[in-house]
ROGU-37629 format. One record per residue (C-alpha): x, y, z; residue in three letters. Coordinates in steps of 0.5 Angstrom, whole numbers, plus 500, padded with zeros to 3 digits. Layout:
N
XYZALA ...
//
This chain:
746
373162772UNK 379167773UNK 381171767UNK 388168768UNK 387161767UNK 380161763UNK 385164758UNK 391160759UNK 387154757UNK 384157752UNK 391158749UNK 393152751UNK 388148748UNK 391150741UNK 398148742UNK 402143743UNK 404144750UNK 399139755UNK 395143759UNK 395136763UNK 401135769UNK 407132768UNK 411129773UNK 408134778UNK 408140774UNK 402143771UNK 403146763UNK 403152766UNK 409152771UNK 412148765UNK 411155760UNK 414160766UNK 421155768UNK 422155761UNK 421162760UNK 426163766UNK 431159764UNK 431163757UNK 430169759UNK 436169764UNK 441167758UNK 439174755UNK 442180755UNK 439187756UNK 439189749UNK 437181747UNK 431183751UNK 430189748UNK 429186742UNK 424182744UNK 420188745UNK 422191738UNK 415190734UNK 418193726UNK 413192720UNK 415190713UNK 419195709UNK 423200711UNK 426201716UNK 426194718UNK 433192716UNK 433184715UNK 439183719UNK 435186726UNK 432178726UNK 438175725UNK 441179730UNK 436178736UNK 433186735UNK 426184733UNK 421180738UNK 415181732UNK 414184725UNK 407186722UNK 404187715UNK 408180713UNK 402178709UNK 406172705UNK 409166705UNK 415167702UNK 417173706UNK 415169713UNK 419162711UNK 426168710UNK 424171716UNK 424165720UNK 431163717UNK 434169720UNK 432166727UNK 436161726UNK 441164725UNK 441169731UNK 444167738UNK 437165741UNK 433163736UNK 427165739UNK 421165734UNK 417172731UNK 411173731UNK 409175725UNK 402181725UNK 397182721UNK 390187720UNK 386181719UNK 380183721UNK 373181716UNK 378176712UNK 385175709UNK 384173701UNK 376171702UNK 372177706UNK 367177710UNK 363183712UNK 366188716UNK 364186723UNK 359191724UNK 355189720UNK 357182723UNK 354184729UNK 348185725UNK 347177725UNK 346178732UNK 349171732UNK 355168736UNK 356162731UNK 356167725UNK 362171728UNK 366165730UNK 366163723UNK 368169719UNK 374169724UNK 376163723UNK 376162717UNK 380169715UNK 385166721UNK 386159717UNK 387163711UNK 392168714UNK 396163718UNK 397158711UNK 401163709UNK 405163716UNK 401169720UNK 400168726UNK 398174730UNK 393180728UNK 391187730UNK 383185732UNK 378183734UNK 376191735UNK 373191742UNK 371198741UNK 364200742UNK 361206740UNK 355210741UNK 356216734UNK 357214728UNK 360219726UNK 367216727UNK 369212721UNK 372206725UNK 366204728UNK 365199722UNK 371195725UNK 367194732UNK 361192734UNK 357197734UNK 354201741UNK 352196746UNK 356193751UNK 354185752UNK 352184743UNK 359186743UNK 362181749UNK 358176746UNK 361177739UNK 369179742UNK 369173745UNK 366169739UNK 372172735UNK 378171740UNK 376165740UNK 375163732UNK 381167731UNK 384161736UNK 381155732UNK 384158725UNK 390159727UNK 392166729UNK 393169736UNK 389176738UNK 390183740UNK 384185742UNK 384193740UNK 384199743UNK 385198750UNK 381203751UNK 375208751UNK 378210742UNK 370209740UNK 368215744UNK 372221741UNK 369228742UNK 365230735UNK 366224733UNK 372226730UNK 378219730UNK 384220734UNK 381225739UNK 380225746UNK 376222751UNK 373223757UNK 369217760UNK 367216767UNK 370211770UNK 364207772UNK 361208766UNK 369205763UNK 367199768UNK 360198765UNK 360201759UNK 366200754UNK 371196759UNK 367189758UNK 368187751UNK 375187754UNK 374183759UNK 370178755UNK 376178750UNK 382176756UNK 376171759UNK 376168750UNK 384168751UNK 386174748UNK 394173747UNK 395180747UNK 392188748UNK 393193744UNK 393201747UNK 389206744UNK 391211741UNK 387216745UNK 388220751UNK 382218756UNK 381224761UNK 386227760UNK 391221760UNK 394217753UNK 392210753UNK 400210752UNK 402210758UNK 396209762UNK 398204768UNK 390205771UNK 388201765UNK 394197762UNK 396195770UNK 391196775UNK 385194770UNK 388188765UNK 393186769UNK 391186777UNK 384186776UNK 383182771UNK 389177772UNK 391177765UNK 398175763UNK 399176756UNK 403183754UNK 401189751UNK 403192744UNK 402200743UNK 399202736UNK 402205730UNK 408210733UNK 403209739UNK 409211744UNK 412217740UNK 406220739UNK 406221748UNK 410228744UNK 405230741UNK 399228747UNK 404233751UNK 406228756UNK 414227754UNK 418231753UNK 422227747UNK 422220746UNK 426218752UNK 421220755UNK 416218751UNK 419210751UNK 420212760UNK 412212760UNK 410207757UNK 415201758UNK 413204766UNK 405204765UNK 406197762UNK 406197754UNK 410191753UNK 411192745UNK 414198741UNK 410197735UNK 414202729UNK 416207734UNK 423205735UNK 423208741UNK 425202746UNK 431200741UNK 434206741UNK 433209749UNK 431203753UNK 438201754UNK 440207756UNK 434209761UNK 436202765UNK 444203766UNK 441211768UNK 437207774UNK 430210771UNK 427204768UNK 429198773UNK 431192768UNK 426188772UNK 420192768UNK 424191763UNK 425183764UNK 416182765UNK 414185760UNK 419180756UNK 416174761UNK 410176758UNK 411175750UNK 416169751UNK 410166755UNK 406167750UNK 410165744UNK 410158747UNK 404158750UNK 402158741UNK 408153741UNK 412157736UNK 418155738UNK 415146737UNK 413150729UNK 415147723UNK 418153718UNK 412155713UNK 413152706UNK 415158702UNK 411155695UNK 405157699UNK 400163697UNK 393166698UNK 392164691UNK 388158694UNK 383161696UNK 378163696UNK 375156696UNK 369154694UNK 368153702UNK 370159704UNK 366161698UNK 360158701UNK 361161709UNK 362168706UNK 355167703UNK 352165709UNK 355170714UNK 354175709UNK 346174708UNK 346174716UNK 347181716UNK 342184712UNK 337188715UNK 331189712UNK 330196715UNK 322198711UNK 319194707UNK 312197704UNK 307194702UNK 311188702UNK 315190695UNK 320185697UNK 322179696UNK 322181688UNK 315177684UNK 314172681UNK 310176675UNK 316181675UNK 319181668UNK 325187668UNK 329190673UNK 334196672UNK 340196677UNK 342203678UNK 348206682UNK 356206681UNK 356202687UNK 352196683UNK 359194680UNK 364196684UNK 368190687UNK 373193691UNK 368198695UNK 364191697UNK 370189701UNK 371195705UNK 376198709UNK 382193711UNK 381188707UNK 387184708UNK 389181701UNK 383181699UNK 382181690UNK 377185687UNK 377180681UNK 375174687UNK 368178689UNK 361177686UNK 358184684UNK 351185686UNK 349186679UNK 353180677UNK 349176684UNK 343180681UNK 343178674UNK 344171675UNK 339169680UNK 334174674UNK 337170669UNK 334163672UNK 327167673UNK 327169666UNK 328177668UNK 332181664UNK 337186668UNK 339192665UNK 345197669UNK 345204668UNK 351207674UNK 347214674UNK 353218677UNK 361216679UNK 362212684UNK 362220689UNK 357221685UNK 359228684UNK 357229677UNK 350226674UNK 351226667UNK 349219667UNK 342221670UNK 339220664UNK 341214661UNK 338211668UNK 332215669UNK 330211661UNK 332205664UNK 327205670UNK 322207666UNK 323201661UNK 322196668UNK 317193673UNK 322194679UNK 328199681UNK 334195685UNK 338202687UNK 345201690UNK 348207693UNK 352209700UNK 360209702UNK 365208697UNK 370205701UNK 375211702UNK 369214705UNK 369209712UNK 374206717UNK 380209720UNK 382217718UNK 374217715UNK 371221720UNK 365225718UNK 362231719UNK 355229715UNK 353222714UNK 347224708UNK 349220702UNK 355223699UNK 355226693UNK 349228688UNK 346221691UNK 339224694UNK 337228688UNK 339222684UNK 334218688UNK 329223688UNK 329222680UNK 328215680UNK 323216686UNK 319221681UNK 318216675UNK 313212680UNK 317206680UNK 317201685UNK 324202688UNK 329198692UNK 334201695UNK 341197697UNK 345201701UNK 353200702UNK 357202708UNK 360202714UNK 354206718UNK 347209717UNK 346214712UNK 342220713UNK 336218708UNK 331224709UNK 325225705UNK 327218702UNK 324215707UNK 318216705UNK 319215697UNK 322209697UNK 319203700UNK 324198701UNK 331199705UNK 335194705UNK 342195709UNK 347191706UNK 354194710UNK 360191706UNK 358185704UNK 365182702UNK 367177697UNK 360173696UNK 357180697UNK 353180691UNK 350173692UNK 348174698UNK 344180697UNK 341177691UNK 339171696UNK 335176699UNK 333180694UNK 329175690UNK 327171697UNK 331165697UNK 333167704UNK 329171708UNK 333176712UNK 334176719UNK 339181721UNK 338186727UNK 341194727UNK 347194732UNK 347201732UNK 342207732UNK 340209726UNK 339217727UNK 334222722UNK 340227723UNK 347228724UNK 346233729UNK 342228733UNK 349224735UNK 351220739UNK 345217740UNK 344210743UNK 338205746UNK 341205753UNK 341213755UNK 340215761UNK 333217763UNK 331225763UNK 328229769UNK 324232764UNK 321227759UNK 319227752UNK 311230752UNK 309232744UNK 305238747UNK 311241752UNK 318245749UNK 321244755UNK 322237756UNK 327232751UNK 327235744UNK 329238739UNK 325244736UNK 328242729UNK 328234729UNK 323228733UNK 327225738UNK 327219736UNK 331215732UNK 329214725UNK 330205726UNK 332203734UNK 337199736UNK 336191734UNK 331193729UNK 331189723UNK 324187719UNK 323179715UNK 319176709UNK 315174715UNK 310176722UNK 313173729UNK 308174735UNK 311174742UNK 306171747UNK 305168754UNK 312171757UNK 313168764UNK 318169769UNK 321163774UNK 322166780UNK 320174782UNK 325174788UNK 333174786UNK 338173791UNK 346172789UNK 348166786UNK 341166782UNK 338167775UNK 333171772UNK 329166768UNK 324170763UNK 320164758UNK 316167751UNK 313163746UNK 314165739UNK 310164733UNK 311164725UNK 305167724UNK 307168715UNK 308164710UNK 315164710UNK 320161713UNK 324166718UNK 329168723UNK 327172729UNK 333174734UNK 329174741UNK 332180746UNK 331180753UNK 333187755UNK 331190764UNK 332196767UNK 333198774UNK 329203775UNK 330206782UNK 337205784UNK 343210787UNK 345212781UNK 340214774UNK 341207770UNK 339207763UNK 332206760UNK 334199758UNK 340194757UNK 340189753UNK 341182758UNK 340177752UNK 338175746UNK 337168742UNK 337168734UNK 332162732UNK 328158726UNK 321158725UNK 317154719UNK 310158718UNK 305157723UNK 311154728UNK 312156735UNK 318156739UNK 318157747UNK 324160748UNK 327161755UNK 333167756UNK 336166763UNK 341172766UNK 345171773UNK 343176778UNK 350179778UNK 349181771UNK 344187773UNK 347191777UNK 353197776UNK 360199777UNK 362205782UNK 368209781UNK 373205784UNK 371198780UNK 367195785UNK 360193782UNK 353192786UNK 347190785UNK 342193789UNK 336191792UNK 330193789UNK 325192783UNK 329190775UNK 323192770UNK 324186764UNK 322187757UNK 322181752UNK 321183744UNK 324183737UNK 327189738UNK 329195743UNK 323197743UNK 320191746UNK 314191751UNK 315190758UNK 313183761UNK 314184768UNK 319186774UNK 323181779UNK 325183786UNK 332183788UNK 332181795UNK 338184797UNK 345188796UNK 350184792UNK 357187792UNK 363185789UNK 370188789UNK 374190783UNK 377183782UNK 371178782UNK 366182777UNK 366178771UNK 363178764UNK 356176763UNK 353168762UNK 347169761UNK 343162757UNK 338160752UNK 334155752UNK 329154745UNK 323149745UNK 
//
């Protein structure tokens, strides 16, 4: 479908406009005569002011609304705020409605997990739910626009912010943007999908530096969980603030005009980042902000978030002749099109009376739990530790981020409160209370863990139980945006802590808290059981302890690579092959003198309760030509006693082509149920157009030859044959889509 009209009915299905003819004129050719019409009243400074976006607080002045100077506002995050805001519409000449924009990205009052760890349950309906309930929430109190879904994919994690995407491969995160979009959509708030594009690879890892990508590896890499956002119904973009190649994301027409607009035919607007367009001066690409406002507006940034910068200069720029007034007109095309294709100017004004203090309900209670269980990854379990005994008759919980309500939320917690989230010490002594075990709590260090004068307070109190429940990781301010990192081992005093508890010889569970993997060394092999919880929100508490105690067992899959060192990144699964491979016995081939190579845990590991064996994998048809599907079936058996979740993954790998292609790509995944002893056939099915490759130019080919297929639990999946494509497809830049691929469970 053309991205254009797949988004068109995406939004148009939300609101009230009919996406059915109407006397001869479809929906479509209704919204852009009724744009046409408005916008010829306007008046340029009117027009302007549609390209004005202000946040809450100064220097927003009440009367700019009223007086047509503000197309949208941001961080309104209430209702009475909303409600005086939409009175001063009314009052202005054309009362054209706001819209009002929020970081709503893992939940508004009730919070979810951030979305990396949600792309650890390796499941679209898990990341439809989240965003759909965050979307109802925000938009009860009138929000109706936020700052995410992130499309960012990122191979280090070093860079604070790849806890706000979908970690490092390109179709999870298609599959899980596109779930998002689309479950924001269904709660009520239309997406900017962020940041467009190439901000997850930053040099060093450091946040806000530049990037340099190739283009192809832009068109096969980090562009196509874009794209899956414009076909979900993205209604808008935000640029990055980074330059890619040289180039600021600001006032790059390469991507906001030759990428989103003319190959991907996406019709919705574009707003800059925080300051976005001023920060050209400081990139060394316009000379003052005239300049500065020049370059975007022309490159095709419709929207000055915070800037000012089109308010004040724009004006001027087009009676000088150095921005034609017809730039200035699309680019207000674009959001009056896209404010009545969300039917704001049909909505009733919001009810000022209305507060979060509805919520978190007991449904959305209810949904966090069980996103938030989902996402747990079961990184080692020796010797079967976990699920806690049934004869266990004492556990001390020990760690600062045991009882730590606001760092369980993470960053960008929208209106979160830390009285609404359950604790893991509060979730853990609950569900110990009704096995009858007591829970004793000792913090053992700060919540840095700078000083260890609590040490041995705790050190008596995991001597006194059967099992150790630590809790340690990234306090909060330790992660997201600004909180890049140079070292990723536990910060603070956190290793010789758990040294000490390991050197009591109790049995240890270690939870860690976070927004990436942790640098664990030697605790690797001192502690038994690692259970990766991220930042499990509001019902964060219980649903560890589900976990802990059994109750559920855990199904999530690392989105990421998990390294054993720092030095080790960027590190990533879909690398491409070396001339020299890794031989253990030969210093000049791929290796560290210092480190293994490998990776401390790959990408889509994650450990149950139970055994899943895979067996009897066949492929449909071994010759491929354009229009077909690689068709690979396996059956997988519950071979413990539990009942589990297995996320069943497909990778391929081209391993003879024009260019070097990476060792493997995943292609498709399929999280199931299975009930001890029970088998499932599953059957994963990709397009042939899936398993080619971009060139420079945008153009994609997929090349006659032999496609190596992998089936398994994991990146690490053993290879259960190859197919032949037949002959060369190729497409040029405006044909390739995202991938569909499909799942049949048996």
């Amino acid at each position: 479908m053309n991205v254009r009209l797949s988004y068109v009915l995406g939004l148009l299905s939300a609101v009230a406009v009919s996406s059915l003819p109407l006397n001869g004129v479809t929906a479509q050719e209704a919204v852009e005569r009724r744009v046409n019409e408005l916008l010829g009243q306007m008046t340029l400074e009117e027009k302007v002011g549609q390209l004005n976006l202000v946040s809450h607080g100064p220097p927003l002045r009440w009367e700019d609304i009223s007086e047509g100077k503000a197309g949208a506002v941001l961080n309104f995050n209430n209702a009475e705020d909303v409600a005086r805001a939409q009175a001063l519409v009314q009052q202005s000449r054309l009362k054209i409605p706001l819209l009002y924009g929020l970081d709503v990205l893992h939940g508004f009052r009730t919070q979810f997990p951030l979305p990396l760890g949600e792309a650890a349950a390796f499941n679209r309906r898990i990341s439809f739910l989240a965003s759909e309930w965050a979307a109802k929430e925000a938009s009860y109190v009138g929000v109706n626009w936020t700052f995410a879904p992130m499309a960012d994919l990122s191979r280090d994690s070093r860079w604070g912010r790849i806890v706000e995407g979908f970690g490092e491969d390109p179709y999870l995160g298609s599959v899980l943007t596109a779930a998002r979009v689309e479950g924001f959509r269904k709660g009520g708030l239309a997406a900017a999908t962020k940041h467009f594009a190439g901000y997850g690879a930053p040099q060093g890892g450091r946040d806000y530096d530049t990037t340099y990508i190739p283009r192809a590896e832009m068109y096969d890499t980090y562009l196509p969980s874009f794209r899956a956002a414009a076909e979900a119904g993205s209604a808008s973009f935000m640029a990055a603030f980074n330059a890619l190649n040289g180039e600021p994301s600001t006032a790059n027409a390469w991507l906001l005009t030759d990428v989103l607009r003319k190959q991907w035919g996406f019709d919705g607007f574009v707003t800059s980042d925080w300051v976005g367009i001023g920060e050209l001066v400081n990139h060394g690409v316009a000379a003052d902000g005239a300049e500065a406002a020049r370059k975007a507006i022309l490159a095709g940034v419709d929207m000055d978030m915070m800037g000012q910068l089109y308010i004040r200069h724009l004006p001027d720029e087009v009676r000088a002749g150095r921005v034609p007034e017809s730039v200035i007109d699309e680019s207000v095309r674009r959001i009056l099109r896209t404010k009545m294709r969300l039917g704001l100017f049909e909505q009733p004004a919001i009810d000022p009376k209305r507060t979060d203090a509805n919520f978190p309900s007991k449904e959305a209670r209810q949904a966090a739990r069980e996103v938030a269980r989902e996402t747990l990854v079961l990184l080692q379990n020796k010797d079967d530790l976990l699920p806690v005994k049934s004869g266990t008759r004492s556990i001390a919980v020990i760690g600062p981020l045991a009882d730590a309500p606001q760092d369980q939320m993470g960053p960008h917690a929208a209106r979160g409160h830390k009285e609404d989230s359950v604790t893991m010490l509060q979730g853990i002594r609950q569900r110990a209370q009704s096995a009858g075990i007591t829970v004793n709590h000792a913090p053992a260090c700060d919540l840095m863990c700078r000083s260890t004068e609590q040490l041995s307070a705790a050190i008596e109190a995991a001597k006194k139980a059967d099992l150790v429940i630590a809790v340690f990781g990234e306090p909060q301010e330790l992660s997201g945006e600004a909180a890049s990192r140079a070292y990723l081992d536990l910060s603070g005093k956190q290793k010789e802590v758990l040294e000490a508890l390991a050197d009591t010889g109790k049995p240890i569970a270690l939870v860690v808290i976070g927004g990436r993997p942790q640098v664990l060394n030697s605790l690797v092999e001192r502690i038994p059981s690692i259970l990766m919880a991220w930042y499990p929100g509001t019902e964060g508490g219980n649903a560890v302890a589900d976990v802990l105690f059994g109750d559920f067992n855990p199904s999530g899959k690392l989105p990421l690579t998990w390294p054993r060192a720092t030095g080790q990144l960027p590190m990533y699964y879909n690398r491409l092959p070396s001339s020299r491979p890794t031989l253990p016995n030969n210093r000049f081939t791929l290796q560290y003198i210092d480190e293994a190579i490998t990776p401390l845990y790959p990408f889509g590991w994650g450990l149950s309760y139970t055994q899943f064996a895979y067996s009897d994998a066949t492929i449909g048809q071994k010759q491929l030509d354009a229009g077909q599907m690689l068709d690979v079936s396996v059956n997988v058996t519950n071979k413990g006693s539990r009942a589990g979740q297995e996320v069943v993954q497909l990778y391929t790998r081209d391993p003879v082509a024009s260019r070097s292609r990476p060792l493997r790509q995943l292609k498709a995944f399929e999280k199931i149920s299975l009930n001890p002893g029970e088998t499932k056939r599953v059957s994963l099915r990709v397009p042939v157009e899936s398993l080619g490759f971009h060139l420079d130019d945008g153009s994609y080919v997929v090349e006659a030859g032999a496609i190596q297929v992998f089936v398994g639990g994991s990146s690490l999946a053993g290879q259960v044959g190859e197919v032949e494509i037949v002959k060369t497809i190729s497409l040029p830049p405006d044909e390739r889509r995202a991938s569909a691929s499909t799942s049949v469970v048996q």
